[in-house]
C-alpha positions as CSV (number, residue, x, y, z in Angstrom):
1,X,-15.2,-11.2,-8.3
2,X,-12.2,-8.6,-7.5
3,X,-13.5,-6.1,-10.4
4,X,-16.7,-6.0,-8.3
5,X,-15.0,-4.8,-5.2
6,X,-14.2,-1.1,-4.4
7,X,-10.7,-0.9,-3.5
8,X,-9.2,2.2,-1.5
9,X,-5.5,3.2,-1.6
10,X,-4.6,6.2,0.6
11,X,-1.3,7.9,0.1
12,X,-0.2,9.9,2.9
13,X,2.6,12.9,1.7
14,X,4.7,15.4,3.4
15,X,7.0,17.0,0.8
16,X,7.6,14.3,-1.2
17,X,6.5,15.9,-4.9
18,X,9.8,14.2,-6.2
19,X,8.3,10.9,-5.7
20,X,4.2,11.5,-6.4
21,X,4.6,10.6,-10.4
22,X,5.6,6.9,-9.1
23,X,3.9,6.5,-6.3
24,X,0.4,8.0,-7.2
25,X,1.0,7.7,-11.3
26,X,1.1,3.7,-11.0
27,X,-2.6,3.5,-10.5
28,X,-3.1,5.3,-13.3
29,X,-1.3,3.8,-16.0
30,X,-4.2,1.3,-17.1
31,X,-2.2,-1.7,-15.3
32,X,-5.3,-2.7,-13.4
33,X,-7.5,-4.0,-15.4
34,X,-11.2,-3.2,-14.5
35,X,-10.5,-2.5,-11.0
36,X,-12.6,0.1,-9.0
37,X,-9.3,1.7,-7.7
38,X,-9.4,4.9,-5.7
39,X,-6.5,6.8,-4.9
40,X,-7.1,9.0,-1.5
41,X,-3.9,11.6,-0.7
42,X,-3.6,12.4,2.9
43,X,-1.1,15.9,2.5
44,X,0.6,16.4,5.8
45,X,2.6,19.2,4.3
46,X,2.5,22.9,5.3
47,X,1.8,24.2,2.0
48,X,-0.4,23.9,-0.7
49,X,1.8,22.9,-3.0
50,X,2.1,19.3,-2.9
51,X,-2.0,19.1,-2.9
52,X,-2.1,21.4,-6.2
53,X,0.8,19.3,-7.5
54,X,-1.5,15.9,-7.1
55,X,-5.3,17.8,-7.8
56,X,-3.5,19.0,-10.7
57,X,-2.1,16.4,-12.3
58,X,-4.3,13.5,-11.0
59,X,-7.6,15.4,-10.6
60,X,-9.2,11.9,-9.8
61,X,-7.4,11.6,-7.0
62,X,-9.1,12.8,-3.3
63,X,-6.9,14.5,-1.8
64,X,-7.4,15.9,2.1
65,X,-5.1,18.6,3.2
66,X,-4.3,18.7,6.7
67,X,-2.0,22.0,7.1
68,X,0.3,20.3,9.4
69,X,2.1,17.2,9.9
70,X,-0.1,14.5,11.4
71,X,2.1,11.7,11.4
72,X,2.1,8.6,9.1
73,X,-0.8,7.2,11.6
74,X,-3.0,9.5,12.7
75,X,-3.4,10.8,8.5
76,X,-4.0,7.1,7.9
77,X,-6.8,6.9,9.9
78,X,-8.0,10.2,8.1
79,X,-7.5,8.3,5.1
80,X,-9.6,5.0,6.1
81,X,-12.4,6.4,8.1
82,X,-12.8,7.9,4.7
83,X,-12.5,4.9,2.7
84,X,-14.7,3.5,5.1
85,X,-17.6,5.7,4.5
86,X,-17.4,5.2,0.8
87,X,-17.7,1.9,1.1
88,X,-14.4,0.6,0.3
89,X,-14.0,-3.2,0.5
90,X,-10.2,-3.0,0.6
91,X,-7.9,-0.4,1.7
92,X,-3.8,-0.3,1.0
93,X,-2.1,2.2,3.1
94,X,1.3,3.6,1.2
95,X,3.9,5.8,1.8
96,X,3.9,8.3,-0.8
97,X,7.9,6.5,-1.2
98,X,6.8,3.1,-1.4
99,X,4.8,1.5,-4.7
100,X,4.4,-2.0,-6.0
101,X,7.1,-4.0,-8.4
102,X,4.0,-3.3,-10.9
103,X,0.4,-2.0,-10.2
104,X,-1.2,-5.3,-11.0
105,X,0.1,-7.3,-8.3
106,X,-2.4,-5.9,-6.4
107,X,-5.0,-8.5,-7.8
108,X,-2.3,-10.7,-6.1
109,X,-2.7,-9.6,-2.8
110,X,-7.1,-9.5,-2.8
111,X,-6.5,-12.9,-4.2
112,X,-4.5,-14.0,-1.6
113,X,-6.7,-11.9,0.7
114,X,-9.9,-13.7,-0.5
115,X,-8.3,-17.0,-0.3
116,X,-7.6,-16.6,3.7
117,X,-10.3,-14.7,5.2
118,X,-8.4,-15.2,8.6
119,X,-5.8,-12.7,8.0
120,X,-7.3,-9.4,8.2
121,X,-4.3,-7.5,7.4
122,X,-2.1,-8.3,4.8
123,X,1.0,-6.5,3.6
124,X,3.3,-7.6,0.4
125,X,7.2,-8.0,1.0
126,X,8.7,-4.7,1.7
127,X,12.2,-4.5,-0.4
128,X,14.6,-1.9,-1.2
129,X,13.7,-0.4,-5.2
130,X,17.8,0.4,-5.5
131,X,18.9,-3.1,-4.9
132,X,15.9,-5.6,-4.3
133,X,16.7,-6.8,-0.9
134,X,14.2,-7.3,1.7
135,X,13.8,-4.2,3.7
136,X,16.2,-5.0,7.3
137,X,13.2,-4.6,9.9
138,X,11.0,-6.4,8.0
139,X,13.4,-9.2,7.1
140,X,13.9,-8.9,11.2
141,X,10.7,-9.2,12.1
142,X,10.1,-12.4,9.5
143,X,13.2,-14.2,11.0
144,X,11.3,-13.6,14.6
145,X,8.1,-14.8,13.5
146,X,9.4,-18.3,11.5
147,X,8.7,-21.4,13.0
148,X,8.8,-24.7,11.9
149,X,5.8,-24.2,9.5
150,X,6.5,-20.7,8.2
151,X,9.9,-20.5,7.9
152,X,9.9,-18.4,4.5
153,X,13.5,-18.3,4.4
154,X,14.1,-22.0,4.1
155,X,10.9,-21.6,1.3
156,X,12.2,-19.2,-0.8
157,X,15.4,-20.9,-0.8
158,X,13.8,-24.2,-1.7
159,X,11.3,-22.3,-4.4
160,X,8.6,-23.4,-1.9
161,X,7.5,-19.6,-0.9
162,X,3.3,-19.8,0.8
163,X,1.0,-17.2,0.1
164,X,1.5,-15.7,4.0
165,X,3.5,-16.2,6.7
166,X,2.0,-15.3,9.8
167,X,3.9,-12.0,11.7
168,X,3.6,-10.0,14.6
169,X,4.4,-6.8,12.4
170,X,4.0,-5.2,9.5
């Protein structure tokens, strides 16, 4: 049952206060329904003023400061090996500029998740919040990865859209 599973979202910032109240507010606006959400913040900014910005105004949020920019991967791996070690069944990575068409289509994804236990790593459709379009490298790499069976192109036009479609990148 998804309420039963301890899901992990790490946020990883650097100077992006203008965009915490969406990114980092969503999972607080009771659109999750009995989930056992944690929010982690990985701050790569030089200052403390992005950290006391989030601890302030979502003091349930962990937040780990690094003092210096670590990159997007190297703070995500901050970000799970924590996760990890509190037991966290799922884990979402985010940009602290990225956030879901609405916080309870992450049910979605563990659903889709639970229902193919041969993907390990799943990642929704990235698209542009301005205009809706499918972000241009990821609708790249989609177009490299159809084939015959998972050409999601042909299924969204056809209304046919699968649950996954198999790629070489996320």
């Amino acid at each position: 049952m998804i309420s039963e599973k301890k899901i992990s979202i790490i946020i990883v910032t650097y100077q992006g206060q203008k965009w915490y109240d969406r990114s980092i507010g969503e999972w607080f606006s009771g659109n999750i329904d009995n989930l056992n959400v944690n929010v982690v913040v990985v701050d790569n900014s030089p200052t403390e003023d992005d950290a006391n910005y989030i601890k302030g105004k979502y003091p349930k949020v962990h937040v780990i400061r690094t003092g210096e920019n670590l990159g997007f991967a190297k703070a995500n791996n901050l970000g799970l090996r924590y996760a990890l070690d509190h037991g966290a069944d799922y884990v979402l990575l985010l940009n602290h500029d990225a956030w879901f068409r609405k916080p309870s289509d992450l049910v979605e994804m563990i659903r889709i998740s639970e229902a193919h236990p041969e993907y390990w790593i799943l990642s929704p459709l990235q698209v542009y919040a301005s205009s809706g379009r499918i972000e241009r490298e990821t609708e790249r790499h989609l177009e490299r990865s159809s084939t015959s069976k998972y050409d999601w192109l042909t299924d969204a036009y056809r209304g046919t859209l699968q649950d996954v479609y198999p790629s070489e990148y996320l």
